[in-house]
One Martini backbone bead per residue (centre of mass of N, CA, C, O) as a GRO file, in nm:
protein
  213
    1UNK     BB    1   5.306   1.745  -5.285
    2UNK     BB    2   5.070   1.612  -5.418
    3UNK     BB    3   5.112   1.326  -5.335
    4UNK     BB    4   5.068   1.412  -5.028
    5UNK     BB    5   4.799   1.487  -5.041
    6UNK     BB    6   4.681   1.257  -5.146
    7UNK     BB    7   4.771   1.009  -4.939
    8UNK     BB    8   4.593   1.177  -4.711
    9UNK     BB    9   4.338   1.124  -4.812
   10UNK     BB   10   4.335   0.846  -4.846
   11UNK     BB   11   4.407   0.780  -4.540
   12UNK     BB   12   4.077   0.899  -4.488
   13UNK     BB   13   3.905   0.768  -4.634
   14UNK     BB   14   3.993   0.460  -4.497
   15UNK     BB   15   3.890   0.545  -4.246
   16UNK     BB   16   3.627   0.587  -4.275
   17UNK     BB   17   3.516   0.323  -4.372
   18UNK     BB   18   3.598   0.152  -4.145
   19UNK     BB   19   3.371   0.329  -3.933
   20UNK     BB   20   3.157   0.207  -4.095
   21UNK     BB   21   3.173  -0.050  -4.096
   22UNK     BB   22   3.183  -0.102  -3.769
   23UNK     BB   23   2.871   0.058  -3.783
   24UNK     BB   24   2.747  -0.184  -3.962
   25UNK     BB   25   2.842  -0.391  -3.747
   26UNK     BB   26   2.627  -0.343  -3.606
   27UNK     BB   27   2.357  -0.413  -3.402
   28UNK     BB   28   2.044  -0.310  -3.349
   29UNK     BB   29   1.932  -0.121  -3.116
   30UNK     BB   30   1.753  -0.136  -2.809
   31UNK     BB   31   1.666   0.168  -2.543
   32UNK     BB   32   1.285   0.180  -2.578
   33UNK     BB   33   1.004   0.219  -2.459
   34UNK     BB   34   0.673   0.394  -2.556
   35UNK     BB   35   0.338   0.428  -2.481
   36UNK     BB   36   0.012   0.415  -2.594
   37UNK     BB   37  -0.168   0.559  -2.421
   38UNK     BB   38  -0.057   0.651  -2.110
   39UNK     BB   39  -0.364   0.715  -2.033
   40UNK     BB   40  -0.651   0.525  -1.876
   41UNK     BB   41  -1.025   0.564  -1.865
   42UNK     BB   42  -1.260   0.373  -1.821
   43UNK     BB   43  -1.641   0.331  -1.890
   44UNK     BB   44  -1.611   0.019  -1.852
   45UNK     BB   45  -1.737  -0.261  -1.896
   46UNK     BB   46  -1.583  -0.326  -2.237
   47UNK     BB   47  -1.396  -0.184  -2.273
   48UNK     BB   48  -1.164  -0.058  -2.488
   49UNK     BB   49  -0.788  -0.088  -2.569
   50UNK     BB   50  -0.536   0.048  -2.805
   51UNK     BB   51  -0.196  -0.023  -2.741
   52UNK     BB   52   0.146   0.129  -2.809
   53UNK     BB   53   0.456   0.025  -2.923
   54UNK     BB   54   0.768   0.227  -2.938
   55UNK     BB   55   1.062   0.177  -3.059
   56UNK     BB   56   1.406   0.266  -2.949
   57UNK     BB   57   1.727   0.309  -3.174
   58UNK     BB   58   2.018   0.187  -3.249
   59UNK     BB   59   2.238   0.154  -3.516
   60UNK     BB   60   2.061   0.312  -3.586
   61UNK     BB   61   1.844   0.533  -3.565
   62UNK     BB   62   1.483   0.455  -3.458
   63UNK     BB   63   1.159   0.419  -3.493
   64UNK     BB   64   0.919   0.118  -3.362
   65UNK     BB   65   0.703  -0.090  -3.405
   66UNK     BB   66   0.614  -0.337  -3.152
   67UNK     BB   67   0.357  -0.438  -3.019
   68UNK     BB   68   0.399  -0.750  -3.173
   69UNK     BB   69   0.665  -0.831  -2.985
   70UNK     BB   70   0.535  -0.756  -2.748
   71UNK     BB   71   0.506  -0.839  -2.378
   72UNK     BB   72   0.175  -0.848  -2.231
   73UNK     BB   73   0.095  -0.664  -1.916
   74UNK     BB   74  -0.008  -0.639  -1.609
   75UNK     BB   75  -0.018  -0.534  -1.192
   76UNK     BB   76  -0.360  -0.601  -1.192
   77UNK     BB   77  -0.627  -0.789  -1.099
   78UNK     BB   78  -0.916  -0.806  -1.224
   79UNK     BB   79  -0.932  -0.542  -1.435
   80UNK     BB   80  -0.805  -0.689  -1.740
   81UNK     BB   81  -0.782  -0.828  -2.062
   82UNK     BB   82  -0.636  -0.988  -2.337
   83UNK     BB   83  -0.670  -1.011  -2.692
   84UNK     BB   84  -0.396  -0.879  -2.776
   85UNK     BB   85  -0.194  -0.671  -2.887
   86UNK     BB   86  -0.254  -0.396  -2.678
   87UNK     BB   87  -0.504  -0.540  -2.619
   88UNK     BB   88  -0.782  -0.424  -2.398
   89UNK     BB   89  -1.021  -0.506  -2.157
   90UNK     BB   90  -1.295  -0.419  -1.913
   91UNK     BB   91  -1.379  -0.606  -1.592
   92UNK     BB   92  -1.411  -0.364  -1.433
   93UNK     BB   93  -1.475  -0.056  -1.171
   94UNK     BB   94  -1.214  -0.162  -1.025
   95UNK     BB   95  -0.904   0.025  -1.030
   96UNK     BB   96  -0.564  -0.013  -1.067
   97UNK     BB   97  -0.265  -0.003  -1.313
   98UNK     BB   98  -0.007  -0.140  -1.546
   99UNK     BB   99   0.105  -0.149  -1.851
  100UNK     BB  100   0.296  -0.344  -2.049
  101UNK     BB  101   0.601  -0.377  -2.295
  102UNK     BB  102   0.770  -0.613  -2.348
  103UNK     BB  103   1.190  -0.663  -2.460
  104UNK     BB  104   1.396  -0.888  -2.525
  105UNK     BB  105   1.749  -0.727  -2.588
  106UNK     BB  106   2.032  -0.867  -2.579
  107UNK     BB  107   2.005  -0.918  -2.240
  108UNK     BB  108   1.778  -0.659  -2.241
  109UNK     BB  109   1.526  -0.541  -2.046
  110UNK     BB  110   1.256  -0.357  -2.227
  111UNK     BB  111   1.025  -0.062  -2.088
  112UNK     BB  112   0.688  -0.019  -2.107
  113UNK     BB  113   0.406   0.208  -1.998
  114UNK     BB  114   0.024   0.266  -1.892
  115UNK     BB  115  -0.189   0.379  -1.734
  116UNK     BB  116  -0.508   0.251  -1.549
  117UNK     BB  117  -0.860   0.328  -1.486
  118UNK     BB  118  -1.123   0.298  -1.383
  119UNK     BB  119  -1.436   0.414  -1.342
  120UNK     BB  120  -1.538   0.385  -1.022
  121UNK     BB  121  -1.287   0.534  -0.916
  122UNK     BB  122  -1.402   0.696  -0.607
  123UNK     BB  123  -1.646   0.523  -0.540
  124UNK     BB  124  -1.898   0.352  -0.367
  125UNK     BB  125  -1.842   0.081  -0.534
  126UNK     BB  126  -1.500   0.108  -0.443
  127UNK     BB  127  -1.546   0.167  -0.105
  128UNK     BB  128  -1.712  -0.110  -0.082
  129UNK     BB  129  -1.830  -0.372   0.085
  130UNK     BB  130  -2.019  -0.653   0.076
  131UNK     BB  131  -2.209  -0.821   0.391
  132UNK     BB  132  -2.331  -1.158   0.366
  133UNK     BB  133  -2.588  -1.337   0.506
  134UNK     BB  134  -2.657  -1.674   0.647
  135UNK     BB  135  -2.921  -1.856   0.820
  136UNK     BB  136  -2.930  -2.170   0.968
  137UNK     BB  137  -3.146  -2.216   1.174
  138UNK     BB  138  -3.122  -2.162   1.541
  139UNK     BB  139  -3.052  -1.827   1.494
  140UNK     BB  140  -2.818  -1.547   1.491
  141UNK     BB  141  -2.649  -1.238   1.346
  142UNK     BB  142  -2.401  -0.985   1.472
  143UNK     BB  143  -2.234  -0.692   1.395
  144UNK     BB  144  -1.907  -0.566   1.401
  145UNK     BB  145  -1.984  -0.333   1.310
  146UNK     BB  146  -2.265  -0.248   1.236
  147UNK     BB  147  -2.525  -0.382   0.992
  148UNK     BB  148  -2.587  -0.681   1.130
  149UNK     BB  149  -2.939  -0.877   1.167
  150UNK     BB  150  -2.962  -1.220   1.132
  151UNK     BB  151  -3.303  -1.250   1.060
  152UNK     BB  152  -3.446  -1.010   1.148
  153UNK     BB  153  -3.323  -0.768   0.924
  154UNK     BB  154  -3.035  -0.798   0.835
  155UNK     BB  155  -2.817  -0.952   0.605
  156UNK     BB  156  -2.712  -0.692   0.499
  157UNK     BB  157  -2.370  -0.480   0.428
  158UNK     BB  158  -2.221  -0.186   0.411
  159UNK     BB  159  -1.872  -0.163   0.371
  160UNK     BB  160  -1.550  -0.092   0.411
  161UNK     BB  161  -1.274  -0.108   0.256
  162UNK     BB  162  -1.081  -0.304   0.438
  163UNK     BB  163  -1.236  -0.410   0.692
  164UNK     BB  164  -1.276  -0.505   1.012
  165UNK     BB  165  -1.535  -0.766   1.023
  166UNK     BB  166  -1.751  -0.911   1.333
  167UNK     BB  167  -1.914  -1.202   1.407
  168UNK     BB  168  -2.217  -1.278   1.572
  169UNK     BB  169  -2.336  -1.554   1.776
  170UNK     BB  170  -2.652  -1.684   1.845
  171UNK     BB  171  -2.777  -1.948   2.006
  172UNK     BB  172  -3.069  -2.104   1.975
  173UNK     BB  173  -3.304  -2.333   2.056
  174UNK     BB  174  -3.130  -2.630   2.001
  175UNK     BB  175  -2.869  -2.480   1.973
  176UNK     BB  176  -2.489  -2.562   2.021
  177UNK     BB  177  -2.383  -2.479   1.770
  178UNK     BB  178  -2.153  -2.341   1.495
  179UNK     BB  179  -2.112  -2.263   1.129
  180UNK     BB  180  -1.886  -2.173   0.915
  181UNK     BB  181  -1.935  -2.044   0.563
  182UNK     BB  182  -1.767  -2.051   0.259
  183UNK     BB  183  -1.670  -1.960  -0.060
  184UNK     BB  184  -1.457  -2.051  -0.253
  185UNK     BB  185  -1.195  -1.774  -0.288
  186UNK     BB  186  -1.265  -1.708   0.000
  187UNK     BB  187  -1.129  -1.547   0.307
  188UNK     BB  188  -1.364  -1.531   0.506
  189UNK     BB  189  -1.251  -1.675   0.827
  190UNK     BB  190  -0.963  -1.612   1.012
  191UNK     BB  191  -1.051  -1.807   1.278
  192UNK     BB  192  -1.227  -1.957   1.190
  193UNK     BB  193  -1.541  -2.250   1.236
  194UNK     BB  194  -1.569  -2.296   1.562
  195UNK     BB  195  -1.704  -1.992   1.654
  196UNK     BB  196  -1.900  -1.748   1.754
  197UNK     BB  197  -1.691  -1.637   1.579
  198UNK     BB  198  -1.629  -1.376   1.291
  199UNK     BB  199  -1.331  -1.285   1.079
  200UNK     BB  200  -1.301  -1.025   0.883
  201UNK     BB  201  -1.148  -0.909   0.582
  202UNK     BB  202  -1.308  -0.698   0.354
  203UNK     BB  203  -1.178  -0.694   0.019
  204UNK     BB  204  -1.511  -0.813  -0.063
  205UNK     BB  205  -1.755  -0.963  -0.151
  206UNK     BB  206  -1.900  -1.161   0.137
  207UNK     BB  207  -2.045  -1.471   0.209
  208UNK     BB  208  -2.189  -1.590   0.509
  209UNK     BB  209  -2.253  -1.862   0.677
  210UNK     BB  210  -2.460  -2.000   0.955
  211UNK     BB  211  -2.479  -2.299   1.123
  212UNK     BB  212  -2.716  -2.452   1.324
  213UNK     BB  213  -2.717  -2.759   1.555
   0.00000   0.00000   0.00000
């Protein structure tokens, strides 16, 4: 009876053991990222912030610090700089997006995420867009919506962001044509720059010249 008590016992260690060996032989996984600080509102230009990537782990269960290991983004342009892993400035003071951490783990993209926002958002510094006017030659241009009459008062408007403002050319004496030109990487005219109007998409601030000739 006692031998038998032995056997079944041993036959329990040893399969406890083969269990352990398979657990031990298992390499350990990667199945969350979580940053830190989750929200951040910067207080302006220059502004810096150092975001903490935590990987969640099995196999054994474990959390570790990844900040270093993980692959830092944006989903937003010019709002922040990368100076390295998970510290980021503010060149802005509009806009939001989201900071990322990711690492490929094992054929598995594994991120974490943590919102950020400018510091003027929501204020009229990022509602509206400055539409500047230059008048060379013999003319004048004025806009819809109202705004602009230059060069005779105003040559420059603030517009709400994102608004489609026309500008029209009126042609002064001896002047038969107009040409728009606006400074490269910027949307300028829509309609192209043969004709006495300019349609502008307004989504950041945009200087337009108007040349008569």
């Amino acid at each position: 009876m006692i031998r038998k008590w032995l056997g079944i016992i041993a036959f329990v260690v040893a399969a406890l053991a083969v269990l352990n060996l398979e657990s031990c032989a298992r390499s350990q996984k990667l199945t969350g990222i979580t940053v830190t600080p989750a929200t951040v509102t910067f207080q302006g230009v220059g502004s810096q912030v150092q975001f903490t990537a935590i990987g969640t782990y099995i196999h054994p269960p474990q959390s570790k610090d990844v900040t270093d290991q993980a692959t830092w983004s944006i989903d937003s342009q010019n709002l922040v700089t990368f100076n390295g892993p998970g510290n980021v400035t503010a060149i802005s003071d509009c806009g939001t997006g989201n900071v990322k951490a990711a690492i490929q783990d094992d054929g598995n993209y594994i991120f974490g995420t943590a919102f950020v926002s400018a510091a003027g958002v929501g204020t009229p510094t990022c509602n509206d867009a400055v539409l500047t006017v230059v008048v060379a030659g013999n003319g004048s241009v004025t806009s819809a919506p109202t705004g602009i009459n230059c060069p005779s008062s105003a040559c420059s408007a603030a517009f709400p962001l994102d608004s489609a403002v026309v500008l029209s050319a009126t042609l002064g004496s001896g002047s038969s044509v107009v040409t728009w030109t606006w400074p490269s990487g910027t949307n300028g005219c829509t309609n192209g720059s043969g004709t006495t109007t300019c349609d502008i998409a307004l989504d950041t601030n945009e200087t337009i010249t108007a040349t008569f000739q």
